[in-house]
C-alpha positions in Angstrom: 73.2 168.5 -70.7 75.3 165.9 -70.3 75.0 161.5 -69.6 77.2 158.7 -69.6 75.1 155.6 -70.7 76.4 151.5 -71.3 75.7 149.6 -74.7 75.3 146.2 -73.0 74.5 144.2 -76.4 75.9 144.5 -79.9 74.6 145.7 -83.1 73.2 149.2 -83.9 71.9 151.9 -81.2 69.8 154.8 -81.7 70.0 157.7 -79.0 68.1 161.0 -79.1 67.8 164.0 -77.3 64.9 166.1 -77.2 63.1 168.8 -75.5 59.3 168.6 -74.1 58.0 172.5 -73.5 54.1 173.1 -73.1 53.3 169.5 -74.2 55.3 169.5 -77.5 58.7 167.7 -78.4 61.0 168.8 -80.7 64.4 166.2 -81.6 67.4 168.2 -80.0 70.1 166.0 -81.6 71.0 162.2 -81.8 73.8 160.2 -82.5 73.6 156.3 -84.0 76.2 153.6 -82.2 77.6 150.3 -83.5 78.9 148.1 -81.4 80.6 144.8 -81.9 84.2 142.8 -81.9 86.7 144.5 -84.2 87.5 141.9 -87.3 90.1 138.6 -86.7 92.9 138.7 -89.3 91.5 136.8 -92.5 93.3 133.2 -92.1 93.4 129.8 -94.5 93.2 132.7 -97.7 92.9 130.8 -100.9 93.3 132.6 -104.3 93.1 130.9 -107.1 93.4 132.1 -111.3 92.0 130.1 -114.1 94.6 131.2 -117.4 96.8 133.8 -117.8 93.3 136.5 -118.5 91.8 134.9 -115.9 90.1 137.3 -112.5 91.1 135.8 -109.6 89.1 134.3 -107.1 89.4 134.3 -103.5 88.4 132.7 -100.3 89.1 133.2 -96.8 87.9 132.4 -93.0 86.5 136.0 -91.7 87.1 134.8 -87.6 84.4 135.2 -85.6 81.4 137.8 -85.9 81.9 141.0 -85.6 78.2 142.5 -85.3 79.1 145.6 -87.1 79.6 146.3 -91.4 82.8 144.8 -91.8 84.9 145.3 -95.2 87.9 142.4 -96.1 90.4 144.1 -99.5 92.8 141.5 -100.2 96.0 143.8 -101.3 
């Protein structure tokens, strides 16, 4: 079996396949989608240290939303 189907909004999809014989269903297989915008490059990044010992702290402007589980590492 095969389908071509469009993900019109964003976020998370769920899509299953399954088989109905003699008034029973039984899941086939399935497959979860995310859809969204891939991440902007960070911009305005900020870093600032208090002391020599000190753990950095950052800030940054993400861009605009991406609808799917984004991860920033600053390098």
């Amino acid at each position: 079996v095969r389908t071509t189907f469009l993900v019109h909004t964003y976020g998370k999809h769920i899509f299953t396949c399954k088989r109905h014989c003699k008034g029973r269903t039984k899941l086939i297989c399935g497959i979860d989608i995310e859809s969204g915008n891939p991440p902007d490059e960070p911009r305005n990044v900020l870093c600032i240290q208090h002391g020599t010992d000190g753990h950095p702290t950052c800030s940054w402007e993400k861009g605009r939303l991406t609808y799917i589980n984004t991860v920033y590492v600053i390098q």
